[in-house]
Backbone as CSV, one residue per row, in Angstrom:
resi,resn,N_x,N_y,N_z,CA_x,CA_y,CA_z,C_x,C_y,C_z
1,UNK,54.220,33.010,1.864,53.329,32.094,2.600,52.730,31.083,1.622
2,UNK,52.186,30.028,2.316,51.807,29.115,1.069,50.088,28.901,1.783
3,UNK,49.197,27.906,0.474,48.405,27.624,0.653,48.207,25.990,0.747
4,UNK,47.929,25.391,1.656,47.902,24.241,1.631,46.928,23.645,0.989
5,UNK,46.562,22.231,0.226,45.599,21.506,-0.426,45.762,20.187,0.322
6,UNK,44.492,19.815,1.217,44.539,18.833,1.833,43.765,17.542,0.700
7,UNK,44.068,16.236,0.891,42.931,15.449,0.315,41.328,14.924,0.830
8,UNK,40.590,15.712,0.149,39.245,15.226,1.140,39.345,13.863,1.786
9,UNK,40.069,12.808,1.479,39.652,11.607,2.045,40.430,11.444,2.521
10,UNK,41.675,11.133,2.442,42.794,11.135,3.351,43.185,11.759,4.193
11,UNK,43.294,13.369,3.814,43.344,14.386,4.852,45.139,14.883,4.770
12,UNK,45.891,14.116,3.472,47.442,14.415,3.315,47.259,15.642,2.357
13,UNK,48.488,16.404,2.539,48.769,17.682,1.435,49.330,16.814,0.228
14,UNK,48.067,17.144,-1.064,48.828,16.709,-2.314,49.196,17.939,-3.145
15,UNK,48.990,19.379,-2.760,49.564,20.203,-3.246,49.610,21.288,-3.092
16,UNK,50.376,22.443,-3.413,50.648,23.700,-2.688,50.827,25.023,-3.768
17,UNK,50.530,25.725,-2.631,50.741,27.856,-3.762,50.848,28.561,-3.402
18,UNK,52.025,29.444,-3.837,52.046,30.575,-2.997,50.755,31.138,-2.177
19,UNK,50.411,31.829,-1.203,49.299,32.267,-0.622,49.583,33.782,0.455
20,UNK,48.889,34.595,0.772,48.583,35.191,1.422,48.742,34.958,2.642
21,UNK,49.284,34.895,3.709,49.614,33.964,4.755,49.562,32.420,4.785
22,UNK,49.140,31.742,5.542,49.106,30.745,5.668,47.741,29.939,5.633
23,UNK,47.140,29.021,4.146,46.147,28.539,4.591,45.590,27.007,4.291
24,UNK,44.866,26.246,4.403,44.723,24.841,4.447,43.341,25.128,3.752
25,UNK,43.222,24.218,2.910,41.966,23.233,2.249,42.068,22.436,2.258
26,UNK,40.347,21.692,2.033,40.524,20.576,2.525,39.176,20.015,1.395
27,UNK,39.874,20.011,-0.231,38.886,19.323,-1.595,40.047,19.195,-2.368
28,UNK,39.457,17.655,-3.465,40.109,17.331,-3.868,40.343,16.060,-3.519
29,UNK,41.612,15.468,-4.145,41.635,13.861,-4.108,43.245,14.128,-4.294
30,UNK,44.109,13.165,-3.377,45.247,12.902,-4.114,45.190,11.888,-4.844
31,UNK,46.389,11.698,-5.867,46.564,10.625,-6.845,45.745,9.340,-5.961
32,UNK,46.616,9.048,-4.847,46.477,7.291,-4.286,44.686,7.313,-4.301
33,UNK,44.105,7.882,-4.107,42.780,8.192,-3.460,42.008,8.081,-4.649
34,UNK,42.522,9.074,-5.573,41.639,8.981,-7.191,41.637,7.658,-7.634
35,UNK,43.471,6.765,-7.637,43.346,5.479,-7.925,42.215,4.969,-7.968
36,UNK,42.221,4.761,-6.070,41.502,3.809,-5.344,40.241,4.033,-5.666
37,UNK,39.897,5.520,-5.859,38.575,5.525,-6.113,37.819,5.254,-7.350
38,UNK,38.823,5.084,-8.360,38.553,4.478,-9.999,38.552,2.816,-9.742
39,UNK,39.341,2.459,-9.447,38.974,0.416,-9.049,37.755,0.343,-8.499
40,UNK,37.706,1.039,-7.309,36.137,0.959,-6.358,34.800,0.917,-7.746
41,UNK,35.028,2.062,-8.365,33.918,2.402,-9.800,33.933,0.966,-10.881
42,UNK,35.210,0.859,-11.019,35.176,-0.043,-11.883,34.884,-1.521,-11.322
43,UNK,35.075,-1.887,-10.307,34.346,-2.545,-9.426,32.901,-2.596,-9.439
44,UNK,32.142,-1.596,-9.094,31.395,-1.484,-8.975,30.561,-1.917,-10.575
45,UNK,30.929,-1.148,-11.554,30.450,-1.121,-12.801,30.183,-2.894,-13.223
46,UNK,31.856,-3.430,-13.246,31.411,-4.878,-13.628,30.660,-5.328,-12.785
47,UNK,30.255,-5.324,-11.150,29.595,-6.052,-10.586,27.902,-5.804,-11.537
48,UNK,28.101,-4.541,-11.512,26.080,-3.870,-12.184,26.591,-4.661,-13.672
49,UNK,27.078,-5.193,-14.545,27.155,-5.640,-15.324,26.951,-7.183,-15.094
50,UNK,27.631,-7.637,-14.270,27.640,-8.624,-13.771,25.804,-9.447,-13.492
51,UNK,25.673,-7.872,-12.564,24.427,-8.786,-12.381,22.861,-8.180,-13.669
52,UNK,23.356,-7.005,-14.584,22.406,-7.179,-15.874,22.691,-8.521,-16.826
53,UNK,23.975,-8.990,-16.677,24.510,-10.457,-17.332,23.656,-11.311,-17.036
54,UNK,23.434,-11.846,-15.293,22.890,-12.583,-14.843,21.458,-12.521,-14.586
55,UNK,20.945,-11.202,-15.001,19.450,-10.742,-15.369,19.094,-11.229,-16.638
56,UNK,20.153,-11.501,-17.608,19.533,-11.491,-18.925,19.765,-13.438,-19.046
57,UNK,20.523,-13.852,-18.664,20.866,-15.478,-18.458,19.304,-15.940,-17.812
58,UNK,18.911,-15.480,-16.624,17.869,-15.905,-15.776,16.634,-15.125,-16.833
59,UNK,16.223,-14.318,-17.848,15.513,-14.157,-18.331,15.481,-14.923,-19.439
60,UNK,16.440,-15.198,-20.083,16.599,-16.312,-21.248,15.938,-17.469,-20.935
61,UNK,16.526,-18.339,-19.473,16.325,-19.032,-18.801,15.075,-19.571,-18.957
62,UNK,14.085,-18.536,-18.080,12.789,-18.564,-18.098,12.139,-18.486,-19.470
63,UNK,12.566,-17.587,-20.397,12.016,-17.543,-21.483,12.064,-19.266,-21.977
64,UNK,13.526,-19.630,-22.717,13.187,-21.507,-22.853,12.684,-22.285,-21.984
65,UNK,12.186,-21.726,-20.837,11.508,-22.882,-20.070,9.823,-22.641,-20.444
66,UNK,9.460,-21.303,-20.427,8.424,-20.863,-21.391,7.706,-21.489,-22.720
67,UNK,8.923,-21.330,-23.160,8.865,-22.621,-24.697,8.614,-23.876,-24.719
68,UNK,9.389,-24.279,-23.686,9.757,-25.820,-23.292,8.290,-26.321,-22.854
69,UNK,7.509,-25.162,-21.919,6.419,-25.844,-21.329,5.449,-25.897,-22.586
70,UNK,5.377,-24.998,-23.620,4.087,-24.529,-24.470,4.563,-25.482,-25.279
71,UNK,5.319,-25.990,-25.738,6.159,-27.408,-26.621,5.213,-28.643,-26.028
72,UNK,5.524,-28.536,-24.571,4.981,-30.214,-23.626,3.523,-29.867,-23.517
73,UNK,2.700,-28.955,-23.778,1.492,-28.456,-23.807,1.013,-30.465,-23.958
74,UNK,-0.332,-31.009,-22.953,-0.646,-31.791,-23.382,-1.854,-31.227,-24.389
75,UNK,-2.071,-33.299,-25.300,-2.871,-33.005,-26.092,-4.289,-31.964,-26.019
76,UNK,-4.633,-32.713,-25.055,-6.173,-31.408,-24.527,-5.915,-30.021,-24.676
77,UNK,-4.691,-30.052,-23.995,-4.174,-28.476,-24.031,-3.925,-27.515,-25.726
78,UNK,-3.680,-28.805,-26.514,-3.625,-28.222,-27.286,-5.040,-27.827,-28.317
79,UNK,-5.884,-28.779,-28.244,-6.918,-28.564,-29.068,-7.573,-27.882,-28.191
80,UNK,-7.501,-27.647,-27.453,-8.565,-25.945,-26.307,-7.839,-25.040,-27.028
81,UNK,-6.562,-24.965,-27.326,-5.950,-23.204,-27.956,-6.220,-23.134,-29.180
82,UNK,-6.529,-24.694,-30.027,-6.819,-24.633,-31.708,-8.722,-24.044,-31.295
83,UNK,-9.282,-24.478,-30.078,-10.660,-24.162,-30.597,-10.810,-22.886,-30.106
84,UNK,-10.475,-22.391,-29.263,-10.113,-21.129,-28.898,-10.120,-19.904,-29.644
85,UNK,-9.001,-20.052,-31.226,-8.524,-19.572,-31.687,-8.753,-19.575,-32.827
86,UNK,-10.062,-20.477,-33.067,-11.034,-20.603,-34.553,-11.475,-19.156,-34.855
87,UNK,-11.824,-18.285,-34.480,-12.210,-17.150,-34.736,-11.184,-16.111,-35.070
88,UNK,-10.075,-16.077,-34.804,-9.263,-15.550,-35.479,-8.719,-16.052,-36.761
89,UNK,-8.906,-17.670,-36.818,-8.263,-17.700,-37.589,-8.759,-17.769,-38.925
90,UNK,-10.327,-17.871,-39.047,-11.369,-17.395,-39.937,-11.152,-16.265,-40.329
91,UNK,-10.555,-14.918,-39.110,-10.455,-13.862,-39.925,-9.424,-13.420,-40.670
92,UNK,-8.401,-14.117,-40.390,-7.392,-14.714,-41.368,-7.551,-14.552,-42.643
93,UNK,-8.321,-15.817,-42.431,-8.659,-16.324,-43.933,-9.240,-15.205,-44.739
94,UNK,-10.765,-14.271,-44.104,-10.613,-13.517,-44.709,-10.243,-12.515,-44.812
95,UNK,-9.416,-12.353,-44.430,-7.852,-11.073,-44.978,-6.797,-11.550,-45.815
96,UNK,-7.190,-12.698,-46.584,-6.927,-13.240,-47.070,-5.158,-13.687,-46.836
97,UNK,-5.187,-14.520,-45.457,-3.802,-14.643,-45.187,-4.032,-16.264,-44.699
98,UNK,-4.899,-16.701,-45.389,-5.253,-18.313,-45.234,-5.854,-18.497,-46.592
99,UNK,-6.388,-20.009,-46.106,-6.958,-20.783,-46.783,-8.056,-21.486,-46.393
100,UNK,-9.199,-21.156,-46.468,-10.629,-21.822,-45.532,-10.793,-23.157,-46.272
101,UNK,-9.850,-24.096,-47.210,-9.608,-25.421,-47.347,-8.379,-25.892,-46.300
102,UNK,-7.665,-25.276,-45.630,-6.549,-25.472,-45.268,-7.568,-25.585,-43.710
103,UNK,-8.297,-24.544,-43.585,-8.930,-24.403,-42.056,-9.451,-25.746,-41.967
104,UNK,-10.727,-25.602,-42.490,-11.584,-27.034,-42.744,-10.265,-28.384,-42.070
105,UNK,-9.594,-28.453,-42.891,-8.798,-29.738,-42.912,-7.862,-29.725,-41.058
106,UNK,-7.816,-28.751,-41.022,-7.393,-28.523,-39.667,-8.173,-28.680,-38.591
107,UNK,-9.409,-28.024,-38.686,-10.652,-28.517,-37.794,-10.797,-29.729,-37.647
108,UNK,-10.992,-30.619,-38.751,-11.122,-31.741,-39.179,-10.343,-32.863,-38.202
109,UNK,-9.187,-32.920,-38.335,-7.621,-33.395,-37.885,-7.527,-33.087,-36.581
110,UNK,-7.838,-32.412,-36.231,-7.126,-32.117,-35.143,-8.239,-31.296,-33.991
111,UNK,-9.697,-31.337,-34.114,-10.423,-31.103,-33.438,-11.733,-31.916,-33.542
112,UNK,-12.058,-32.503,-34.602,-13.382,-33.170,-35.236,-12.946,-34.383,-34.380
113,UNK,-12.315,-35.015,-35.240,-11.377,-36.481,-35.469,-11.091,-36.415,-33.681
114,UNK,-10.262,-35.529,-33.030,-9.543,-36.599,-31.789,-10.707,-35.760,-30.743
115,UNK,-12.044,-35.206,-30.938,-13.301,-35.160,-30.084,-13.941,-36.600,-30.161
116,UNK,-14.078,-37.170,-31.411,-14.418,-38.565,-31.568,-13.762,-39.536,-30.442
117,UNK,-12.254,-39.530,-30.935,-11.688,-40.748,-29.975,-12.655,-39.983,-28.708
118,UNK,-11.858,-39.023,-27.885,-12.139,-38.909,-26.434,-13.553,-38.723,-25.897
119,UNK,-14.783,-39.296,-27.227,-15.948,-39.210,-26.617,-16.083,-41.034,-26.699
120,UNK,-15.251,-41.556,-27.394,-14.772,-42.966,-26.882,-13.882,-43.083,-25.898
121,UNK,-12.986,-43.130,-25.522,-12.854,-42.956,-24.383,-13.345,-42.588,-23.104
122,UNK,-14.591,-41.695,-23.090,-14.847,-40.823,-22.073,-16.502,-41.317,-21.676
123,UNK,-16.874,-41.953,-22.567,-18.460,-42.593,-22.477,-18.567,-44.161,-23.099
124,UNK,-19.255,-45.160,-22.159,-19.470,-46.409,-22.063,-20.468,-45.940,-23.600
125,UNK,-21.030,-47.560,-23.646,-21.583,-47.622,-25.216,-23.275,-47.583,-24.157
126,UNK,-23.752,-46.793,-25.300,-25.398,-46.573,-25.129,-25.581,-45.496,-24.162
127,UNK,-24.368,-44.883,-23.145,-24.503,-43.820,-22.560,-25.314,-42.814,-23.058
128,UNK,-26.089,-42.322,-22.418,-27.327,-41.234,-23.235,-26.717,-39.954,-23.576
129,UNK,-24.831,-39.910,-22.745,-24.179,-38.656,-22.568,-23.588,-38.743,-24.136
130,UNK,-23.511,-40.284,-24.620,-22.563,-40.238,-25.626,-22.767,-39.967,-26.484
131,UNK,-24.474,-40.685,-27.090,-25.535,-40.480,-27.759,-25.220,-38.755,-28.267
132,UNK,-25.620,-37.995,-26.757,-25.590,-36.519,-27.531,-24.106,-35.583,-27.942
133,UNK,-23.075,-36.548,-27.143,-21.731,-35.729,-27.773,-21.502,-36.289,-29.584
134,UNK,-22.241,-37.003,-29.460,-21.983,-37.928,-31.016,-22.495,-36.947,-32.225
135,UNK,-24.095,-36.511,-30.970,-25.037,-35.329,-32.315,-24.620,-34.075,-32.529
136,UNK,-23.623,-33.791,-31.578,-22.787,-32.470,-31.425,-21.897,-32.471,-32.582
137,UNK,-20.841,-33.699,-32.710,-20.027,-34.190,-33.705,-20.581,-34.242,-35.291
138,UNK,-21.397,-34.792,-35.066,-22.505,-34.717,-36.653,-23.070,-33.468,-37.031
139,UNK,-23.116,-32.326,-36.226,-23.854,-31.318,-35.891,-22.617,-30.431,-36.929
140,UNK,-21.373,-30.397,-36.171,-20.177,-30.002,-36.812,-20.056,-30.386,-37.920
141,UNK,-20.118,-31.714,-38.475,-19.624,-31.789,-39.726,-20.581,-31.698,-40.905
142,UNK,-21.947,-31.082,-40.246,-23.247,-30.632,-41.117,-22.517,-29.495,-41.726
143,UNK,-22.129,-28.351,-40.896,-21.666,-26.897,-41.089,-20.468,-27.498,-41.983
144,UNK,-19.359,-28.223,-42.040,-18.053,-28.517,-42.470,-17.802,-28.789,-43.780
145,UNK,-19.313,-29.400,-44.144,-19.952,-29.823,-45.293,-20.042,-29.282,-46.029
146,UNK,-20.212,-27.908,-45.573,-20.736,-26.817,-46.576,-19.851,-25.349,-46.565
147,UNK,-19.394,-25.513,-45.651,-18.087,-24.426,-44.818,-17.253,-23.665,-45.795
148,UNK,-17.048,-24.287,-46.929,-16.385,-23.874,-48.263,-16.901,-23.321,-49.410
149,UNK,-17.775,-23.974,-49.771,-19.106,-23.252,-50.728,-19.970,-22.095,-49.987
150,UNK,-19.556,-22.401,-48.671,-20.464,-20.757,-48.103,-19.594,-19.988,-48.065
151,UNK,-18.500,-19.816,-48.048,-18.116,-18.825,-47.854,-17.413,-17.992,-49.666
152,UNK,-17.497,-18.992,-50.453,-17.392,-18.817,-51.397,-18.804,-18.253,-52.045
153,UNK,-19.748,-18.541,-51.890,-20.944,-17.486,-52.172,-20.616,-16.403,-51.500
154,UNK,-20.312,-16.184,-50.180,-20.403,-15.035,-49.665,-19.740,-14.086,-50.189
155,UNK,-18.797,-14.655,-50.655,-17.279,-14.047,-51.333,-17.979,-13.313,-52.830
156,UNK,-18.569,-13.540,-52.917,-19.712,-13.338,-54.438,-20.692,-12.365,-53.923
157,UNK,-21.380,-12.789,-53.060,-22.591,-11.516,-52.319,-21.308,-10.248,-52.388
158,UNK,-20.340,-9.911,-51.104,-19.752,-9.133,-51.091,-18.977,-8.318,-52.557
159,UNK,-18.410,-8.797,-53.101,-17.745,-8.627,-54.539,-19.340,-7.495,-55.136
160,UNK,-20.805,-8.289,-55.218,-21.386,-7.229,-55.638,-21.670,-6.316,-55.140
161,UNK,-21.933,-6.225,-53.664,-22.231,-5.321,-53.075,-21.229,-4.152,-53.294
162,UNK,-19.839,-4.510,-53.240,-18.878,-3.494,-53.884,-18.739,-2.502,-54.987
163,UNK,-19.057,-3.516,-56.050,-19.393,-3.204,-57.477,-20.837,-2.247,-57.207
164,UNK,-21.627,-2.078,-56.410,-22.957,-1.180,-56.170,-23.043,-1.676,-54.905
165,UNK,-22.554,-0.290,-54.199,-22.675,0.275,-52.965,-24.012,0.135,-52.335
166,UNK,-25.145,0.749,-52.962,-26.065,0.896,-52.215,-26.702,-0.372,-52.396
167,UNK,-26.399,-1.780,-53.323,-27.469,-2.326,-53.162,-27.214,-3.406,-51.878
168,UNK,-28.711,-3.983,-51.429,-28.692,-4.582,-50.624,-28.467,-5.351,-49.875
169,UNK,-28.003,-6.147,-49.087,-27.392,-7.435,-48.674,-28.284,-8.747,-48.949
170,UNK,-29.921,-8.795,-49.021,-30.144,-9.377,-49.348,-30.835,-9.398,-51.070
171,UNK,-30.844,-7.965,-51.397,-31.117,-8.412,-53.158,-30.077,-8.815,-53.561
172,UNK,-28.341,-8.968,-52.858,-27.069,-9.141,-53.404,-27.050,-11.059,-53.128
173,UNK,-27.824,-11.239,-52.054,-27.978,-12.718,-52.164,-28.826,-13.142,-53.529
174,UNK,-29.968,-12.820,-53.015,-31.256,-13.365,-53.987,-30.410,-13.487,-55.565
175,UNK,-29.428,-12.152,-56.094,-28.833,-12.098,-57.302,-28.152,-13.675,-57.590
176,UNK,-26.994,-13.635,-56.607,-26.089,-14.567,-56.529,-27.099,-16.009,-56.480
177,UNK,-28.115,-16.168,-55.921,-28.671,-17.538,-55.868,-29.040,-17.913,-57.378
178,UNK,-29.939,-16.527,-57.936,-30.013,-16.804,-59.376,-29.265,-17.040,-60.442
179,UNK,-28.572,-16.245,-60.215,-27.182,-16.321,-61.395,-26.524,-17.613,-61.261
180,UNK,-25.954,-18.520,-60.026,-25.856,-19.462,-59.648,-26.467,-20.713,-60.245
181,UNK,-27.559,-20.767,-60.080,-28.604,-21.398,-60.298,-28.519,-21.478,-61.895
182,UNK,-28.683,-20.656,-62.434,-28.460,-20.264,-64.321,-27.029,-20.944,-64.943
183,UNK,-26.066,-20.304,-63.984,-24.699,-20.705,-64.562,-24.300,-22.396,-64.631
184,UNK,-25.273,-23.581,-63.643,-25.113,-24.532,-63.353,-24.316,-24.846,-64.347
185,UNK,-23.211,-26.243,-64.709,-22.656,-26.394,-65.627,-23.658,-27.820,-66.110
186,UNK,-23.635,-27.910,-67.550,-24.809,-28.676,-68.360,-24.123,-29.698,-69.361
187,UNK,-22.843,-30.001,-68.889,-22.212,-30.819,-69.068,-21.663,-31.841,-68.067
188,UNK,-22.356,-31.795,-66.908,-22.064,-32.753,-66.102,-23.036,-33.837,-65.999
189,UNK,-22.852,-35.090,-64.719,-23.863,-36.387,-64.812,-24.759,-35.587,-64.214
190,UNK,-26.471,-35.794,-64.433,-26.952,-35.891,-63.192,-27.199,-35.610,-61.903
191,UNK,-26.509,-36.553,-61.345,-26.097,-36.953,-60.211,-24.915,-35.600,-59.284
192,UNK,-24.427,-35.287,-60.485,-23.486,-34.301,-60.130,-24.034,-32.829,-60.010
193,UNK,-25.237,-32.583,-61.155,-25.799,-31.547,-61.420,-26.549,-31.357,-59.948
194,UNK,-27.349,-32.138,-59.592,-28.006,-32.140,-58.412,-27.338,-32.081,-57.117
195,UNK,-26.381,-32.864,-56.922,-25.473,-32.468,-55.360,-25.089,-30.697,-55.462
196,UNK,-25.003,-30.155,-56.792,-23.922,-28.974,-56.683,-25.805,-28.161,-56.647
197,UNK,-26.636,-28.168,-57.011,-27.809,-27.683,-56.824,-28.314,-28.112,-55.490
198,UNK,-28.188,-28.950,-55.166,-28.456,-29.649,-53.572,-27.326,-28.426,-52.668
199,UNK,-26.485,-28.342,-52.844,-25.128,-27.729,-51.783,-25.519,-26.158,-52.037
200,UNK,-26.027,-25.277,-53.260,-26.419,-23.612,-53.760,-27.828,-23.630,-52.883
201,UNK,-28.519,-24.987,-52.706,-29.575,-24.712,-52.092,-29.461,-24.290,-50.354
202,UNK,-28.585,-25.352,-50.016,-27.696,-25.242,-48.747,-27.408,-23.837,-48.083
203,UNK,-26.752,-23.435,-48.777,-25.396,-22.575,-48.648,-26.168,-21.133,-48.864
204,UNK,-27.385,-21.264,-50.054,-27.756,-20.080,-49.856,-29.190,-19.962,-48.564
205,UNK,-30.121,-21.206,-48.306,-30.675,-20.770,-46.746,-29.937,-20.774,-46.052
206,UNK,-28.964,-21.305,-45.801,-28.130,-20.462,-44.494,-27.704,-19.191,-44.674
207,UNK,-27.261,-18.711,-45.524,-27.175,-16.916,-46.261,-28.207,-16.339,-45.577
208,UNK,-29.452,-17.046,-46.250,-30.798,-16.077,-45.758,-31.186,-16.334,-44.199
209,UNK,-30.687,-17.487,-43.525,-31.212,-17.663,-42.704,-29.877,-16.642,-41.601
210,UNK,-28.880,-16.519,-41.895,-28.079,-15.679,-40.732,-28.382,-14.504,-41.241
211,UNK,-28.507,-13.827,-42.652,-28.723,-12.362,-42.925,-29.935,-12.488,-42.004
212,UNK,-30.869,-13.230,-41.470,-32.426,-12.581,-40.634,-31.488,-12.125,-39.242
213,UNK,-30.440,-12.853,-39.000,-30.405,-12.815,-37.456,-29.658,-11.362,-37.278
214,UNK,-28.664,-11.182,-38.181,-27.843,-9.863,-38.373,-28.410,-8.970,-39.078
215,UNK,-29.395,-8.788,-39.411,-30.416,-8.070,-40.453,-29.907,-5.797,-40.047
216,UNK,-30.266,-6.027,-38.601,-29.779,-4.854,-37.896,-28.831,-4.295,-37.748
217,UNK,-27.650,-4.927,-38.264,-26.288,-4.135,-38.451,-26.335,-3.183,-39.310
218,UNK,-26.013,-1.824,-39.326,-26.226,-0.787,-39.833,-25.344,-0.874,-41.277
219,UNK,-24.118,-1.395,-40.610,-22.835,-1.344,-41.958,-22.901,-2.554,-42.063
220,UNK,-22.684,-2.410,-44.128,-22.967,-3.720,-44.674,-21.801,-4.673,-44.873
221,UNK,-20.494,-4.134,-44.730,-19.528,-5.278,-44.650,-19.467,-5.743,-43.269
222,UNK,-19.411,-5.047,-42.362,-19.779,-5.597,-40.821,-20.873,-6.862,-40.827
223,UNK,-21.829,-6.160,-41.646,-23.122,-7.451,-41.689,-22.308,-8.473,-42.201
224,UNK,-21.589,-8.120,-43.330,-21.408,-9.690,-43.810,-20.400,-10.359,-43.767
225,UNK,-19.892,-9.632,-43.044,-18.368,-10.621,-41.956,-19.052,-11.393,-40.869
226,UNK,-19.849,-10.669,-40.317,-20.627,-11.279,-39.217,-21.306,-13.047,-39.999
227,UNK,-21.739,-12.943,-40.894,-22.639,-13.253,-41.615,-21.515,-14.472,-42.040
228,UNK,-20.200,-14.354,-42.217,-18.757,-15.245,-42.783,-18.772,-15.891,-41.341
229,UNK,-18.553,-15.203,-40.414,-18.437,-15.529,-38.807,-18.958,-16.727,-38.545
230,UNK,-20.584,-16.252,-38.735,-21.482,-17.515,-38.171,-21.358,-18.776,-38.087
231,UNK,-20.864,-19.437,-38.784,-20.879,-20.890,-38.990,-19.280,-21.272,-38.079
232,UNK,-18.338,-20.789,-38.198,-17.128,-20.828,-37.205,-18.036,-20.925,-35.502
233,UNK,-18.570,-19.676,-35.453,-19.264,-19.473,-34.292,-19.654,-20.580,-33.571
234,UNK,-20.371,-21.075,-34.841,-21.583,-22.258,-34.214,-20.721,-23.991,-34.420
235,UNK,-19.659,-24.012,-34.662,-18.822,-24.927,-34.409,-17.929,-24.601,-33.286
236,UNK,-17.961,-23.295,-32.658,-16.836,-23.286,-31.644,-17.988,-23.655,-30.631
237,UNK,-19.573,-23.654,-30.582,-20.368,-22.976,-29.533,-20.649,-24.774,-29.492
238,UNK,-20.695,-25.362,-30.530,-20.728,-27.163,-30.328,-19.569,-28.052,-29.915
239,UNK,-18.382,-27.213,-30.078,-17.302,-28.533,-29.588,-17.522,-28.178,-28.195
240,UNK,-17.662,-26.576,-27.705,-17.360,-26.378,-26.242,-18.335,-27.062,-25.678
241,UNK,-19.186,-27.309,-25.835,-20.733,-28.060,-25.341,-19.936,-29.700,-24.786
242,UNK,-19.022,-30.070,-25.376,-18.428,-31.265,-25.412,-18.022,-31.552,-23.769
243,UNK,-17.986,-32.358,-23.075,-17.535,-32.266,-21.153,-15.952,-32.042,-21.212
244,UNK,-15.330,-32.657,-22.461,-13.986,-32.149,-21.889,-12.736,-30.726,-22.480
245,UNK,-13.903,-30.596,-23.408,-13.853,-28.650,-23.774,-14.855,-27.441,-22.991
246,UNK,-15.539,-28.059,-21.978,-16.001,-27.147,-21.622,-16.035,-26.043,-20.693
247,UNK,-14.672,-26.084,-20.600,-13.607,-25.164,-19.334,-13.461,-24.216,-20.141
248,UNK,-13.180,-24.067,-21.467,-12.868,-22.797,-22.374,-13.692,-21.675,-22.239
């Protein structure tokens, strides 16, 4: 007697065995069927390829159009992400992965400078609005003035505080003002001696005057990052004051 092997899908005998009387199954695939059913897969496969292909084309896609738009960024658009982004990039600098002459000059260029034009542009002459975007502008380049030599004292406060842990943030000023003050160089004009004594005078009341405001920070490099901070701060807190930065 034989055993019959039907094909599940077709339902034809693709093969046979001796058997115990007579009997039929019905699993399995004949050849034509397995074919068909490997093209169907492979079919299938390139189509899912097909369309991760056309997933990754339409993501590319979007990605350079992404680019394309942050490229056409207008001007406004762009000096809102430079002022935006002043605070990071101060901390940059000090992680020492800048240059706070390089910042300065960037502020300068490209946020100082084209706030000017567009407060010409944006206000008639004698406007009382213009008057005060003008003192905002002057206001900035008070801090800008000095933006480099402060942070270069600070750079000196911190350094001792390192060298002696426990001492204070402000006996680590008061030190630095003196020593400063002593080291003046005594080979220069005048004229020269006094601006660089004019700028230590500067540089260190503003020291004393932000150590009052941060006085309460418990940790002393916290204090005096905060303390590096400030003056960025108070140039981001004056351009935004400006009518056409003040969406930020």
């Amino acid at each position: 007697m034989v055993k019959y092997k039907h094909c599940e899908n077709c339902k034809s005998i693709y093969d046979t065995e001796s058997w115990i009387g007579e009997v039929h199954t019905y699993n399995g695939f004949c050849s034509s069927c397995m074919t068909e059913d490997k093209e169907e897969n492979q079919i299938n496969l390139e189509s899912e390829e097909d369309h991760i292909g056309d997933k990754h084309d339409k993501d590319r896609v979007e990605k350079t159009k992404e680019i394309h738009e942050k490229t056409q960024s207008s001007p406004i658009e762009v000096e809102r992400n430079l002022l935006s982004s002043l605070e990071q990039k101060v901390n940059d600098v000090l992680n020492g992965k800048g240059s706070i002459n390089v910042l300065i000059k960037e502020i300068k260029d490209d946020l100082v400078d084209k706030a000017k034009e567009r407060i010409e542009e944006t206000f008639q002459s004698f406007d009382v609005n213009k008057i005060d975007a003008l003192k905002v502008i002057d206001s900035t380049e008070d801090i800008m003035a000095y933006l480099a030599e402060y942070k270069d004292f600070m750079d000196i406060v911190v350094i001792k505080i390192q060298n002696k842990p426990k001492m204070k943030v402000k006996t680590a000023i008061d030190k630095v003002i003196k020593e400063s003050m002593a080291n003046m160089p005594k080979d220069v004009s005048k004229d020269i001696l006094l601006n660089k004594k004019a700028m230590l005078n500067t540089v260190s009341d503003q020291a004393l005057e932000w150590y009052k405001i941060y006085s309460d920070t418990k940790d002393v490099l916290e204090l005096t990052k905060k303390m590096l901070l400030h003056p960025i701060n108070e140039i981001q807190k004056n351009l935004r004051s400006l009518p056409f930065y003040d969406s930020i």
